[in-house]
C-alpha positions in Angstrom: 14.1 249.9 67.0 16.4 249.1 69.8 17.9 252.1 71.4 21.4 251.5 70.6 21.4 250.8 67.1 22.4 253.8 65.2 21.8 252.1 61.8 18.0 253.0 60.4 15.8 250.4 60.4 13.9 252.0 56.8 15.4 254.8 54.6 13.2 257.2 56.2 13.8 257.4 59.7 16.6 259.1 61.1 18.8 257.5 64.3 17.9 258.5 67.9 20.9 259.2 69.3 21.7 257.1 72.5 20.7 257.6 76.5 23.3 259.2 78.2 24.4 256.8 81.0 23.0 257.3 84.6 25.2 259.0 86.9 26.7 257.2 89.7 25.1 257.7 92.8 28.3 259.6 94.0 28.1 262.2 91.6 24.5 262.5 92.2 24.7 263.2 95.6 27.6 265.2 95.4 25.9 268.6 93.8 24.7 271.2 96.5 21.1 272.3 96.3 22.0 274.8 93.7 23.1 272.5 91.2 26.6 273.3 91.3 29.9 271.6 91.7 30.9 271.2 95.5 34.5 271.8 96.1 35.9 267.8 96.4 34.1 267.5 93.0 36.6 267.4 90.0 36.0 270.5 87.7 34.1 270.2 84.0 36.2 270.0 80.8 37.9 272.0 79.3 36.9 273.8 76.0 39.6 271.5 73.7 37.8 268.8 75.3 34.3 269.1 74.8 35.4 270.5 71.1 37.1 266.8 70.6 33.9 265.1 71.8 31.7 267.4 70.0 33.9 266.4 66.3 33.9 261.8 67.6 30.2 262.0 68.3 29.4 263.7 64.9 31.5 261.1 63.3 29.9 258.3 65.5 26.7 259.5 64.5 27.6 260.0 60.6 29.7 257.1 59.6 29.7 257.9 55.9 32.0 260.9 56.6 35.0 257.7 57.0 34.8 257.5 53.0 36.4 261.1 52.5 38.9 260.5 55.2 41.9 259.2 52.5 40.9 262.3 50.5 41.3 264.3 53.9 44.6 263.1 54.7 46.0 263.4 51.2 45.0 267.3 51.2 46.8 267.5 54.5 50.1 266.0 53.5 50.1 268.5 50.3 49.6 271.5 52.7 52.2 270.1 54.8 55.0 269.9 51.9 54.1 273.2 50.4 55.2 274.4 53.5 58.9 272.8 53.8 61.7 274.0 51.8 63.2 271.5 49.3 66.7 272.5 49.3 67.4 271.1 52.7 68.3 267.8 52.2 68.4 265.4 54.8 71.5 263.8 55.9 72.1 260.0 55.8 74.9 258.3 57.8 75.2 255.2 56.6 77.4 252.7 58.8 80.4 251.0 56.8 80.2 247.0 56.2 81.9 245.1 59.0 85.2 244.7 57.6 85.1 247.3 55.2 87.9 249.7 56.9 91.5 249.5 57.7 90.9 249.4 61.4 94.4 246.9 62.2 96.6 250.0 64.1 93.7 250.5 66.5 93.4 247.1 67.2 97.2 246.4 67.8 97.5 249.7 70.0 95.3 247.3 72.3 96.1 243.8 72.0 100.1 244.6 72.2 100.1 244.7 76.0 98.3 241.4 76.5 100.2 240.1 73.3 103.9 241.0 74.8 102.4 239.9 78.7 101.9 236.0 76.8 103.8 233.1 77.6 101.7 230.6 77.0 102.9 230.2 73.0 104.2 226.6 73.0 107.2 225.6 70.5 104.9 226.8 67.5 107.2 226.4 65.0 108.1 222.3 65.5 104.3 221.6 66.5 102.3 223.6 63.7 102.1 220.5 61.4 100.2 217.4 62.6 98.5 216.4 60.0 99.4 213.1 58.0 97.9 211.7 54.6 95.4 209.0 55.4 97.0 205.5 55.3 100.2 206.3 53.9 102.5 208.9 52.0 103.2 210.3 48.6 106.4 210.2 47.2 108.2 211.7 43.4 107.7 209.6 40.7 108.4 210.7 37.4 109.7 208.8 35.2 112.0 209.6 32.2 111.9 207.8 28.7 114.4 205.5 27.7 114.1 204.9 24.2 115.2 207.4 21.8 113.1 209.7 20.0 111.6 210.0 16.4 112.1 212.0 13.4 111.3 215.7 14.5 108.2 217.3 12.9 109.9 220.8 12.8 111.0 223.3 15.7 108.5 225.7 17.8 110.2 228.5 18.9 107.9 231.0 22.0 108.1 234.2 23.5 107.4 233.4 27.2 106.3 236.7 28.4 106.0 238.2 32.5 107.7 237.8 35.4 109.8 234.9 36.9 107.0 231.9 37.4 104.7 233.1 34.7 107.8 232.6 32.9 108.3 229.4 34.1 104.6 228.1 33.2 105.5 229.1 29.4 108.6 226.9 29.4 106.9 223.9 31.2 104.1 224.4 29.0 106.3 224.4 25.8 107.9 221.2 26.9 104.9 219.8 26.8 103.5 220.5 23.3 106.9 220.4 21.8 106.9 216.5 23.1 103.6 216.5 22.5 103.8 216.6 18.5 107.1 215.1 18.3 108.8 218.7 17.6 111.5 220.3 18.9 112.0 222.9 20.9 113.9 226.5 20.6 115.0 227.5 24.1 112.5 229.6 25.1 113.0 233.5 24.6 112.4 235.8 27.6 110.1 239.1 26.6 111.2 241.7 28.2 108.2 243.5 30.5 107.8 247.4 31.0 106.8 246.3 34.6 109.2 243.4 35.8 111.9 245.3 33.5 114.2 242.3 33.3 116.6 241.4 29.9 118.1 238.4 31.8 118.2 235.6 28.9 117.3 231.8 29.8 120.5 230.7 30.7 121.1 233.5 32.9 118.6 232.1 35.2 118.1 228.3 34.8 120.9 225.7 33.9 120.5 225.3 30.6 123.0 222.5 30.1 121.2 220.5 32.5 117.6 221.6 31.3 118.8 220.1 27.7 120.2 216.8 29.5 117.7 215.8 31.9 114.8 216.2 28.9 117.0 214.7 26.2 115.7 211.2 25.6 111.5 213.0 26.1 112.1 216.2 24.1 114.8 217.6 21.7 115.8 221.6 22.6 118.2 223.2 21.0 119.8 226.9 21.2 118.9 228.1 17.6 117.0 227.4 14.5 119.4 225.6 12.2 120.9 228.3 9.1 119.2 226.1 6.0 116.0 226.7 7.7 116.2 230.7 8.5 117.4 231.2 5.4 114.1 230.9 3.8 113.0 233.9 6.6 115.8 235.9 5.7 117.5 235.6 9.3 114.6 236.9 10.5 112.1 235.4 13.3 109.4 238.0 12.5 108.8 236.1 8.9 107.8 233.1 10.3 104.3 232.3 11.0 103.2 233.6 14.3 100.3 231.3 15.5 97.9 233.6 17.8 96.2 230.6 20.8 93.7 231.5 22.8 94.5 231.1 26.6 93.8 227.7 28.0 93.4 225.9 24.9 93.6 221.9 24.6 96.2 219.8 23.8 94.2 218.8 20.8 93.8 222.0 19.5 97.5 222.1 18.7 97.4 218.5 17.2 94.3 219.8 14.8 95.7 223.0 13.8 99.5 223.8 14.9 101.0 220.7 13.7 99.7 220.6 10.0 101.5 223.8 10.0 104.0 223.0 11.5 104.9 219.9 8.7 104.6 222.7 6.5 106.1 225.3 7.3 109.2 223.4 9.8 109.1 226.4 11.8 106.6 228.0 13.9 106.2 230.6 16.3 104.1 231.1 19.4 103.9 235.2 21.1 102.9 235.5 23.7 102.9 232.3 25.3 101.7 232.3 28.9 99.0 229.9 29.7 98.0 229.1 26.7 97.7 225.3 27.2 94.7 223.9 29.3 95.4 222.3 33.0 93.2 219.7 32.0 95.3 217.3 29.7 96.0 213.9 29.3 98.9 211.8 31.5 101.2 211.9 29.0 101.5 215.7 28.5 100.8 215.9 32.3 104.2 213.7 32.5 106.4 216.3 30.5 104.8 218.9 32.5 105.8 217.4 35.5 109.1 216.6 34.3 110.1 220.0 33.2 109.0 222.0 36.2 110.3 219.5 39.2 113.7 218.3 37.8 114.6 220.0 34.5 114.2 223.2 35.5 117.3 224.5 38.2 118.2 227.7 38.6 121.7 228.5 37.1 124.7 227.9 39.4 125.3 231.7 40.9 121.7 232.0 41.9 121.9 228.3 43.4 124.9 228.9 45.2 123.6 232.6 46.6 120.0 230.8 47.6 121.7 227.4 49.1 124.0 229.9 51.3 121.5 232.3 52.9 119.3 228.7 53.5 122.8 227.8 55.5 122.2 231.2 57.2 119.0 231.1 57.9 119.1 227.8 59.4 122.6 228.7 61.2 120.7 231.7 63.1 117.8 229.6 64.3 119.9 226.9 65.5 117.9 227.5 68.6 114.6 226.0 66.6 116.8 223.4 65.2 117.5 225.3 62.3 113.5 226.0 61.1 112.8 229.2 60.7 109.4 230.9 58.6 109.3 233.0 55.2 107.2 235.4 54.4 105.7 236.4 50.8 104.8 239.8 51.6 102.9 241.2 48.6 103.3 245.2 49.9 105.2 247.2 47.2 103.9 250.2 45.6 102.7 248.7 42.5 100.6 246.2 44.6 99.2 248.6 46.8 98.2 250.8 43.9 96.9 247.9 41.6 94.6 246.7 44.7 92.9 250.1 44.7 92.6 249.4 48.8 92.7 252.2 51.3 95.4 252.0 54.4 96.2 254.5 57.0 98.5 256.4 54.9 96.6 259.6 54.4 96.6 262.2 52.1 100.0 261.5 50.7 99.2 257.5 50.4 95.9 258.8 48.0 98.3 260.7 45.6 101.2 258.4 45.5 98.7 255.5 44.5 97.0 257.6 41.6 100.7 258.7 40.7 101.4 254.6 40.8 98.2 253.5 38.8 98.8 256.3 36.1 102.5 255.3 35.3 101.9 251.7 35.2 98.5 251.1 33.9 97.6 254.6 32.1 93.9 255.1 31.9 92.9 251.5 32.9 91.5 252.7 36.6 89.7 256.1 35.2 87.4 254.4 32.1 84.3 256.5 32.1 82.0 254.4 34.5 84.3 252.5 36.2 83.5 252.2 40.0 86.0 251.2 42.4 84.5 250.2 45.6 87.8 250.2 48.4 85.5 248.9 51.1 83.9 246.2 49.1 87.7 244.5 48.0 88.7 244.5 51.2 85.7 242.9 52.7 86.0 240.1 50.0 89.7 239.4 51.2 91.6 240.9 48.2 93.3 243.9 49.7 97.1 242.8 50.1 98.4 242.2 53.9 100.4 245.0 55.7 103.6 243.9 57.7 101.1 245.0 60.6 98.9 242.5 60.2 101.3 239.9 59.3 102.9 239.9 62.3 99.5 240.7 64.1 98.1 237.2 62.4 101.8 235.4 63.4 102.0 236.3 67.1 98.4 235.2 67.1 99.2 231.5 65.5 101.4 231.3 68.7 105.1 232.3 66.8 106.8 234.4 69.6 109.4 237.0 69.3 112.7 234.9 68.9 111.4 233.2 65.6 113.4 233.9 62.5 111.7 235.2 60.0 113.5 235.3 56.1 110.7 238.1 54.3 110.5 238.0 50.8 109.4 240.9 49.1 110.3 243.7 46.6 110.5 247.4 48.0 107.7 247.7 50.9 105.6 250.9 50.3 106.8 253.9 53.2 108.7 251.4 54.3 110.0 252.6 57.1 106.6 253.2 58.7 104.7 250.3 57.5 107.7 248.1 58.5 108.2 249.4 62.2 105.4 247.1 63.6 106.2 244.2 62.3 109.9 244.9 63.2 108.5 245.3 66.7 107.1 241.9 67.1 109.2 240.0 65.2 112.8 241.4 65.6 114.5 238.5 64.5 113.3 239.6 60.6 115.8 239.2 57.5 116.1 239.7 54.4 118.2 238.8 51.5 119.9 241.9 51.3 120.4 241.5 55.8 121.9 238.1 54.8 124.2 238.7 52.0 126.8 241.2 51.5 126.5 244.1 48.7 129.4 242.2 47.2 127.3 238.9 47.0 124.4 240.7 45.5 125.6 242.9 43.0 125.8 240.6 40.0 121.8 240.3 40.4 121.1 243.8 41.9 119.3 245.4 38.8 117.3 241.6 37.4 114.3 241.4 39.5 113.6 237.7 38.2 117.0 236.7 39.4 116.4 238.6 43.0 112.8 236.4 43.1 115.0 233.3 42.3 116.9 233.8 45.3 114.0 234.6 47.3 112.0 230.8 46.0 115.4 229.0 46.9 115.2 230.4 50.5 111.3 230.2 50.8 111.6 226.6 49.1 113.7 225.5 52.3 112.2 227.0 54.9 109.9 225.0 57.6 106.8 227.3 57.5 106.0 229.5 54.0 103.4 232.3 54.8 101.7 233.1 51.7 99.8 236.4 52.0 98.4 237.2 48.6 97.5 235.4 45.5 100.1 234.9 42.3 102.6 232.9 40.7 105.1 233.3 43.3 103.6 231.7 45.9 101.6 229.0 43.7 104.3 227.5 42.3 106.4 227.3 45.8 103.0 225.6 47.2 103.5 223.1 44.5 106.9 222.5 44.8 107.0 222.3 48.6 104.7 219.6 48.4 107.2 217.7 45.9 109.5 217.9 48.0 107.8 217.4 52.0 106.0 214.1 51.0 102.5 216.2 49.6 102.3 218.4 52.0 102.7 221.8 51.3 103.9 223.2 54.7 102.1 226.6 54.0 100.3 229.3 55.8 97.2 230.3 53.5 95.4 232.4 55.5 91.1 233.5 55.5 91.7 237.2 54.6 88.2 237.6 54.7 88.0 236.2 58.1 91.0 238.2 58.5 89.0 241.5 57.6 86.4 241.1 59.8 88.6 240.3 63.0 91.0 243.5 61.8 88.5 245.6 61.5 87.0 245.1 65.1 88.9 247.0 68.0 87.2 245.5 70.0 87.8 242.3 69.9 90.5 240.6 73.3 93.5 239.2 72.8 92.4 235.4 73.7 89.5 235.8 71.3 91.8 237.0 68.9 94.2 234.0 69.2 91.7 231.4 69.1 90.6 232.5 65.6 94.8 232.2 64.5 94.7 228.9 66.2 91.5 227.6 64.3 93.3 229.3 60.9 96.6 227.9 61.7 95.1 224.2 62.1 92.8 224.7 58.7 96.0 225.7 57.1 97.6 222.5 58.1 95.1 220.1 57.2 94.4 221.6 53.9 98.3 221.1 53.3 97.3 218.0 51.6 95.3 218.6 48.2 95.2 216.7 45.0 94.4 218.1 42.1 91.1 218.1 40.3 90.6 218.8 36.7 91.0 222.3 36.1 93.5 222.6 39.1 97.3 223.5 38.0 99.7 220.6 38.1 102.4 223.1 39.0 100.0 224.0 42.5 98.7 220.4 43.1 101.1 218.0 41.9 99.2 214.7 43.2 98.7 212.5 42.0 100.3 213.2 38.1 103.7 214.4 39.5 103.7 211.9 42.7 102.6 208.4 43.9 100.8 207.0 46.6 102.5 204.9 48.9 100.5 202.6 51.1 101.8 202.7 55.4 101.5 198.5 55.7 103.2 198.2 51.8 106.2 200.6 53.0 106.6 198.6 56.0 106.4 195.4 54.5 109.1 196.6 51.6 111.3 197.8 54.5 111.3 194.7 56.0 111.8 192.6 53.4 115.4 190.7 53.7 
């Protein structure tokens, strides 16, 4: 057997354990006659040593002993945790998700230096929109009927429920089934909200006079149910059939199933009312819709006349910018702040004033049993609403310096006078409507909050720039509308709020770093001002190409030109 092989070479012989190397000719030379270690010689090992050698060469020698090692190791770990005491329990820190914390004071404590030192920030405000539609321009194009109408098939009569524009979608929408099945229609009634808290009738707020002329030859409306017909309800509009519609239905749904009951009864109701007609429908209802919402529907003549004179005011003030000047929907009241469930900088007293909020207006909705609010996770996904900080952080950035005009539209900001300071501070030239009008021009719409937000959409409608900085009616229907107006293009800020969340929440981050990111927003904004509208898009947010038409650059000219 060769010497080295420590395997047997039969079952009956045991392994011969190998030579020991020869010694190097230095260490033989290098004992004295006596055997022993000379004094230059290093010293034998120590007892640890030759106890670690002794336990490897057993286990070289006896390789079997490898097969109890797992059982070895397990035996040590359960000595090891019989020793440690299970009720210290180790602490985790676990790092919060980039953008997950209200970080936006911090991070204008350090760019405000190198923000107020800038004066490179061309004439923003007359250079922000570049963008043109490809090959030519839309333009309004709805067209009214001529002809008169048939026999009616009975009157609807619905309750349009919410606040001002949710409103608004009930009556466009009712225009467009009353036309729809040849019936005719009951000016809508206004339910009156425990949040918006508004008794203001129709005619209060839109012209009703008009709204009845301008749809006369597409759709009858009249004030009230004739008498010979509520007198088989007793006077009463809680006797007549209320129809209950599922949100979103299809126009064909109330051709299949409302108007058969409607031939019978010659009377129906519809509560509540808000969307509850499908985006998706065909050109002719589209055509009503459109029809309603972009030249039926005008405000009543003292909220026009209040709107058109704080535009004049607006546009007096910033003669400097020939008249253009930026509003701002800023979504920061205390019902909003609450309803988001965010967390801001507020503290203590922020924490109870929001439960206080969330318990008055939606009682028990945000304490179910096993509900999980997740504050971090909202504002990471871009949902938390903007503070006036980081409007006016996200502003300077797009390159609007500190002389623009700004008209804010808002309800009552949360700790107003702290959250407001800021923005105040970098944008000094802010108003309001109650800056531009006197308490004597206000007072007859004080106390009706849908009249107030009429004022506000008349001065946002005008304005060159609209900033949009959270979802909602409000600021869908004014995208819409501006882009009726300003050829298809919707002239409106719409900002990345989860792009937005990660550069807030970064301290860090330099002031031309910062800027770059508004700039690249502030372009994306622009060319995105041009949308049309796909399927299950809202006509009253895209209104190409059902409300508008296209109009070719080399047709205009040639039409222009012609003699």
């Amino acid at each position: 057997m060769h010497p080295y092989n420590r395997l047997p070479s039969s079952g009956h012989s045991t392994p011969s354990p190998p030579q020991s190397p020869l010694r190097s000719p230095r260490l033989r030379h290098s004992r004295s006659k006596g055997g022993r270690f000379t004094q230059a010689q290093q010293p034998g090992r120590t007892f640890p040593q030759r106890l670690a050698w002794l336990i490897l060469s057993v286990l070289l020698r006896r390789q079997g002993i490898f097969l109890f090692a797992p059982l070895i190791y397990i035996s040590s770990m359960l000595l090891y945790m019989g020793t440690v005491s299970h009720d210290v329990v180790p602490v985790i820190k676990h790092r919060p998700a980039a953008g997950s914390v209200y970080r936006s004071p911090q991070l204008f404590a350090k760019l405000r230096s190198d923000m107020d030192a800038d004066n490179s920030s061309t004439d923003a405000i007359s250079t922000i929109w570049k963008h043109s539609y490809k090959g030519g321009q839309w333009k309004p194009c709805i067209s009214n009927s001529t002809g008169g109408l048939p026999e009616s098939n009975g009157y609807i009569y619905v309750e349009a429920n919410g606040g001002l524009n949710q409103q608004r979608t009930s009556i466009c929408n009712a225009v467009a089934v009353a036309g729809y099945l040849n019936a005719t229609l009951v000016i809508p009634n206004f339910h009156f909200h425990s949040i918006w808290r508004d008794p203001s009738k129709f005619s209060e707020i839109y012209d009703e006079e008009y709204f009845i002329k301008t749809l006369e030859n597409d759709v009858r409306i009249v004030n009230k149910i004739p008498e010979y017909i509520m007198e088989r309800f007793d006077h009463n509009m809680t006797n007549v059939y209320n129809f209950r519609i599922k949100a979103w239905s299809s126009i064909h749904y109330y051709r299949d199933t409302v108007l058969p009951r409607l031939l019978d009864e010659l009377v129906i109701r519809i509560s509540p009312f808000a969307n509850r007609l499908s985006f998706d429908a065909p050109p002719a209802v589209q055509r009503l819709r459109c029809l309603a919402n972009y030249r039926a529907l005008r405000f009543s003549t003292p909220i026009l006349s209040l709107g058109e004179i704080l535009v004049a005011r607006m546009r007096e003030r910033s003669a400097r910018d020939g008249g253009k000047y930026i509003s701002v929907h800023l979504r920061f009241e205390e019902d909003m702040v609450a309803f988001s469930c965010c967390i801001f900088d507020g503290g203590s007293k922020e924490v109870e004033d929001m439960k206080a909020a969330r318990e008055k207006g939606w009682k028990g909705k945000f304490t179910k049993p096993g509900r999980v609010i997740r504050p971090g996770a909202i504002r990471v996904n871009g949902k938390c609403p903007m503070t006036p900080l980081e409007v006016g952080l996200m502003l300077r950035g797009m390159g609007f310096d500190n002389s623009t005009f700004i008209y804010l539209a808002s309800g009552t900001i949360y700790d107003a006078e702290r959250n407001m300071a800021p923005l105040l501070e970098m944008f000094p030239n802010l108003l309001t409507k109650e800056m531009l009008a006197s308490p004597e021009e206000l007072s007859p719409f004080k106390s009706f909050s849908s009249r107030m937000a009429a004022i506000d959409y008349t001065v946002c409608l005008h304005s060159e720039v609209f900033v949009t900085t959270q979802g909602g009616n409000f600021p869908h229907f004014l995208i819409g509308h501006r882009r009726y107006l300003y050829g298809g293009h919707s002239k409106t800020v719409k900002p990345d709020k989860r792009k937005l969340a990660l550069l807030f929440d970064n301290p860090t981050t330099g002031w031309k770093s910062f800027k770059r990111h508004m700039f690249i927003m502030r372009s994306h904004s622009d060319s995105k001002g041009f949308e049309l509208k796909r399927p299950n898009d809202s006509i009253y947010t895209f209104p190409c190409p059902d409300c508008m038409c296209f109009t070719n650059k080399s047709n205009a000219t040639k039409s222009s030109s012609a003699p």
